[in-house]
N, C-alpha and C positions, 0 to 999 in steps of 0.2 A: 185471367178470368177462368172457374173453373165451370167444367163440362159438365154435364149430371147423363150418366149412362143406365139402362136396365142389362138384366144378363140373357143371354140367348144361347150362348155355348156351354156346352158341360164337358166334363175330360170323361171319357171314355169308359177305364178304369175302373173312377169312382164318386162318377156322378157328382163332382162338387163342380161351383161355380165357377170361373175364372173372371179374377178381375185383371184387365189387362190395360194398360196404358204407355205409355211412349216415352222415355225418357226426356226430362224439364217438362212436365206436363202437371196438369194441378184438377184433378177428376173427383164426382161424387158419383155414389152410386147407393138407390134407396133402395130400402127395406130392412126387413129385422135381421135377416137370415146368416146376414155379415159380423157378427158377433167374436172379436175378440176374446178369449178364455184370461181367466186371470195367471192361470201357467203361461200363458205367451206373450206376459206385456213385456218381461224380459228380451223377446225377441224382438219386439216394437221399437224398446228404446236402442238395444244396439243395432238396428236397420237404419236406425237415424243418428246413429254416432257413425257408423263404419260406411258409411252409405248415404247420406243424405237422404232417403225417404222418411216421410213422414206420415202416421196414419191415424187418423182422428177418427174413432169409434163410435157412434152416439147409441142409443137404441131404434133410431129407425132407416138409419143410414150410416156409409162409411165412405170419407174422404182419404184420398193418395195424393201426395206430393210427389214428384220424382224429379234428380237433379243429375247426374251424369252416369250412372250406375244401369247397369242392363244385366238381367238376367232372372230366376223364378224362385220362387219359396214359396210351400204349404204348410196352412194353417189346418186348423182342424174344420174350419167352416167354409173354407173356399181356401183357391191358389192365387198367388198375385204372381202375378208376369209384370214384367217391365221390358218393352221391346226398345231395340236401339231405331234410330230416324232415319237411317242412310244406309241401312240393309235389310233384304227383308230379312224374316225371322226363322225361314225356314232354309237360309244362309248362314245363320248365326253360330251354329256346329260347325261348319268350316273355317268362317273367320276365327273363332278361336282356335282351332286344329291349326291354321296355319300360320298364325301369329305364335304361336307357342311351340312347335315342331322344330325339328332338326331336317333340315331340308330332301333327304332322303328318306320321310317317314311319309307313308300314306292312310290315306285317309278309311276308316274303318265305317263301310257302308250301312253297317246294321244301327249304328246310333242314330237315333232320332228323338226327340225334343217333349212329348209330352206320354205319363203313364208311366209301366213298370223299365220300358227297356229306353225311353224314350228323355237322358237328362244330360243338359251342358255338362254336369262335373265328369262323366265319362267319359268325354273325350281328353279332358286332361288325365286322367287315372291312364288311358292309353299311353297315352306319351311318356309319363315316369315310368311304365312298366317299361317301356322299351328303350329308354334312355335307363335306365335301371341294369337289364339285360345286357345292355353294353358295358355298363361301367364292371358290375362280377365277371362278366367274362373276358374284360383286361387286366383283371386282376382290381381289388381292394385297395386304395389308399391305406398308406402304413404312417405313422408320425409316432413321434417320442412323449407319452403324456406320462404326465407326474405322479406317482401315487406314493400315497402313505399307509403303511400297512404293518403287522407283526409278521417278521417272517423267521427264520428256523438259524439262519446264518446273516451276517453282514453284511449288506448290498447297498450303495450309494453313501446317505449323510445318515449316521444314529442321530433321532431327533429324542435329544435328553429328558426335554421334559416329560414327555408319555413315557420315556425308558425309566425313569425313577417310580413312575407308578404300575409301569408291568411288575418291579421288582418288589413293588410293595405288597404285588398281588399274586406274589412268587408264581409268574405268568415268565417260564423261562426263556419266552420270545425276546428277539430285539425288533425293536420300532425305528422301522427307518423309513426315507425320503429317497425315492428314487425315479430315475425316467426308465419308460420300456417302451419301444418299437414295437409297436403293434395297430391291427386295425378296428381297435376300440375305441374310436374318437370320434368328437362329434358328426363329424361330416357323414359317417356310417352309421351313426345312432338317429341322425334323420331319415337316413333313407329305412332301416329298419323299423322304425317307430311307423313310417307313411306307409309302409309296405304292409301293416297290421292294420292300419285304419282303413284303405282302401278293398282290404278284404272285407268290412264289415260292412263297405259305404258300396261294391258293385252287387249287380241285383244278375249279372251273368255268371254261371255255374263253372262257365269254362274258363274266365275269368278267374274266379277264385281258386280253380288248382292250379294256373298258371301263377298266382302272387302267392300260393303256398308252397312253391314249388322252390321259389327266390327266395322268401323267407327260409326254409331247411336250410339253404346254398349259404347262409352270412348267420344265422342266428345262435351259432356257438362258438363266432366270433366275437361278437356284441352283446353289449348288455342290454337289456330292455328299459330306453328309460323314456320319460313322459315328456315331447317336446310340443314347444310352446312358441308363439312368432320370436318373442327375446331371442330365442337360442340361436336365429340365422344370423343375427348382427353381435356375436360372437366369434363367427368367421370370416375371416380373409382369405380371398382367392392368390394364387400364385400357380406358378408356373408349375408347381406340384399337385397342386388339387383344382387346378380349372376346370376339369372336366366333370368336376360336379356342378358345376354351377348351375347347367341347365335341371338337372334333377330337383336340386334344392329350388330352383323357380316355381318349378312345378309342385312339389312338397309344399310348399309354402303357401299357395292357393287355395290346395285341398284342405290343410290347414285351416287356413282362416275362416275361408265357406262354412266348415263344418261348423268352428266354433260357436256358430249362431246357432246351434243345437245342442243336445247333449245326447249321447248316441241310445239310451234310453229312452227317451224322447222320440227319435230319430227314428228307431227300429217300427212303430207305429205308421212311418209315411213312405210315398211312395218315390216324392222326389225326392231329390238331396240340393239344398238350399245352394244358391251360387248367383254369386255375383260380379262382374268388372266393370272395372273405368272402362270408359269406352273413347279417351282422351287416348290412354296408354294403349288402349288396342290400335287406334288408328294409329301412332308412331311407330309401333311394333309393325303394322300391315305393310305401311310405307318402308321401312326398315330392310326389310326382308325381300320385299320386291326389288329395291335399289342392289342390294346386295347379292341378289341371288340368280336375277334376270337381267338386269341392267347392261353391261360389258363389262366382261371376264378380264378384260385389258386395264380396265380401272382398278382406283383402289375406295371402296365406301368407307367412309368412316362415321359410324354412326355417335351422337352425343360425343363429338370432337371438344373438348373442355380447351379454352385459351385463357392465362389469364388476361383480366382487360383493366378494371378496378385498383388502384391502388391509395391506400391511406398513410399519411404521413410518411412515403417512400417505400410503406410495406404492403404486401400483397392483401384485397381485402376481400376482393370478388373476381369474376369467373363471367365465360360466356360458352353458352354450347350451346349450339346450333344442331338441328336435330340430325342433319344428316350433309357431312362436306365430300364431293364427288372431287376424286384428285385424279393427275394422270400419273406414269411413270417416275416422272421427275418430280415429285412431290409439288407438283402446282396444282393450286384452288381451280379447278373446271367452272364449279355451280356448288351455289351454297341453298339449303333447300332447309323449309321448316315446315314441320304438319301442324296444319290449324284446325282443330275438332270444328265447328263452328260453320251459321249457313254463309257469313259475309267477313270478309277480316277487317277489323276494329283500328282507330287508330293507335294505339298501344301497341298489339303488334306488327302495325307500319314503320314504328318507333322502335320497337326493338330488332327486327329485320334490316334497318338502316344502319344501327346502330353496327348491328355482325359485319355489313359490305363495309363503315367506313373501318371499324378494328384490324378487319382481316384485308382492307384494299381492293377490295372484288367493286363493281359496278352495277352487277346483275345478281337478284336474289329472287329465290321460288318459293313462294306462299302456295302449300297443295291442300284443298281443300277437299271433301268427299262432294260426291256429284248430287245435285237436289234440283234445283232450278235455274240459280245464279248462273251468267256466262263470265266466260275469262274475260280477265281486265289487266292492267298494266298502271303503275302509279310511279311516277317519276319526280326527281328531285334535279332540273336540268342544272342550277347551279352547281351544284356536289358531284355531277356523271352517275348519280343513281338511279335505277329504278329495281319495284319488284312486279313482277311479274306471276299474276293470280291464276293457279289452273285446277281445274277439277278434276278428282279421281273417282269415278262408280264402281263400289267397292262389290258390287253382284258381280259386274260385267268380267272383272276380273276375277274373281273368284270362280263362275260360269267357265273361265278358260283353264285356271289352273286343278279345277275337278274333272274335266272331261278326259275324255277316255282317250285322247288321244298320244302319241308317242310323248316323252319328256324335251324330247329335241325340238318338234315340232311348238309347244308348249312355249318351250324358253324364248322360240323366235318372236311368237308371236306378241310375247309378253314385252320382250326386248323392243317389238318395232315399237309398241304404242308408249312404251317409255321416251322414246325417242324422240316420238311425235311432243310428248307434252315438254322436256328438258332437250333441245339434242345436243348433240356433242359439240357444234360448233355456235356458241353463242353472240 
């Protein structure tokens, strides 16, 4: 059933409305003044292709849908916000700084959330700079790519048939086919391409000679070429280029966010459009906590892939569990899944049962984010299963790992209350 809201807040900056609502939420809100431009229905439809919002414009009112997607875009008539349900929003710059971080990265106190200095994609543009920073200054990934080209002498394979048309074009080159070791390959033609758009996208001055500074440092290495999401699923990671991975994460965000505008466009507003699952954040939150705070004695292993599935003797499907806590000797401790969601359904009681009988465990952790619901426990006494439901308050945590206090002090505290909810003796 949907809400019907008036507006009372204005941003700051520039005086436009804000329409704000709550992710799975279905709100009206009257008057004229909400008026979609016919330049931004393009923005409408891919908001509810990429995003599941939906916005239904009339002339004296405007309805929002919202389905699992958190985060802001301006229009020209007003801003729509979309807050998540299980943090407040003035947490939302950390959750994502620390779902997307490299564990020793801190949190840069001057960002905040609404206006010129005040947008979520800035805190990502943080993190690839400095994950950026690290990768040039261990040196550039090098790899063998192909090229075809006229060159002056013989190198690699003459490719005939261009070679009978240089000769027809008494072009005294030869055309050949060759590989070259260098660091002109995609994996640096992403980061160089993000390294130019994030110059256009931060609204901070010092910012911008720090990414012009990295740009000089790679860009007569590279060539400049225009990447597109395709291009990241063109790459595989290996034991040579992993260390991009996290960059390219991060690339890849900024990417998409933007492409709900076109930077023409774009250069006219004040925020820069951005959005996430708030599914994958939660796994990501949990992820990193387990990993990072948990016990240094363990080993996490996040999205553990087994197969389980098999068709006519062949392999057909897969099970992975969001997160398998093992000890030294490679034994299952606790099998643990994040459930976005206020209560857990029986579906995933059914697929949580499913991982304890595959994997032989009897005990499984459905961790919910903290709202109202208390812990609960659902057992299957013929089978020795149960799973065990706990909540996590994703502020409260957060509250501790922003505080000013030592890192040591930090990870204990973090560690006990992990403890409290999973512990090590089950």
């Amino acid at each position: 059933m949907k809400k019907i809201q008036t507006i009372e807040k204005k941003i700051d900056d520039t005086g436009k409305p804000i329409l704000e609502l709550l992710e799975h939420e279905d709100v009206e809100w009257l008057g004229e003044e909400f008026k979609i431009l016919s330049k931004e229905e393009k923005i409408v439809d891919k908001l509810e292709e990429e995003f599941g919002i939906q916005i239904i414009s009339d002339p004296d009112k405007i309805r929002i849908r919202t389905e699992n997607d958190v985060g802001v875009i301006e229009f020209e008539n007003f801003v729509l916000r979309v807050k998540p349900k299980f943090v407040k929003f003035e947490n939302f710059g950390k959750l994502i700084d620390f779902t997307n971080k490299l564990k020793d990265q801190s949190f840069d106190d001057e960002i905040k959330f609404e206006g010129v200095y005040k947008e979520p994609i800035q805190i990502i543009i943080n993190n690839f700079l400095e994950t950026t920073q690290k990768l040039i200054h261990n040196g550039l990934y090098r790899s063998y790519v192909e090229h075809q080209e006229d060159v002056s002498f013989l190198r690699g394979k003459l490719v005939m048939k261009q070679q009978i048309l240089n000769d027809l074009k008494f072009n005294m080159k030869f055309n050949c086919e060759f590989d070259e070791f260098t660091s002109n390959n995609l994996e640096n033609q992403i980061i160089l391409s993000t390294l130019k758009l994030c110059k256009s996208l931060t609204k901070l001055p010092h910012k911008k000679k720090v990414i012009q500074k990295l740009i000089h440092q790679i860009d007569s290495q590279i060539d400049d070429k225009q990447i597109t999401i395709q291009d990241f699923r063109k790459i595989s990671y290996t034991r040579l280029n992993t260390r991009y991975e996290k960059s390219h994460h991060l690339a890849k965000i900024i990417i998409k966010n933007i492409g709900m505008q076109n930077l023409n466009y774009q250069k006219t507003k004040f925020i820069i459009p951005f959005f996430v699952k708030m599914y994958d954040v939660w796994e990501l939150f949990l992820e990193n906590l387990f990993r990072y705070y948990y016990d240094d004695e363990l080993k996490i292993k996040p999205q553990d892939y087994h197969d389980a599935w098999f068709k006519d003797g062949k392999k057909n499907a897969g099970i992975q569990p969001d997160i398998i806590i093992k000890n030294k000797d490679n034994e299952i401790l606790s099998i643990i899944d994040a459930k976005y969601m206020h209560e857990i359904k029986d579906g995933e009681r059914y697929q949580i049962a499913f991982y304890l009988n595959h994997l032989k465990c009897s005990t499984g952790y459905a961790i919910l984010p903290k709202e109202r619901n208390d812990d609960c426990e659902f057992s299957v006494p013929e089978q020795n299963i149960s799973i065990k439901v706990r909540h996590v308050s994703i502020d409260e945590y957060l509250n501790i790992l922003y505080s000013k206090k030592p890192f040591k002090e930090i990870k204990k505290d973090i560690s006990l209350k992990l403890k409290k909810i999973i512990p090590l003796e089950n």
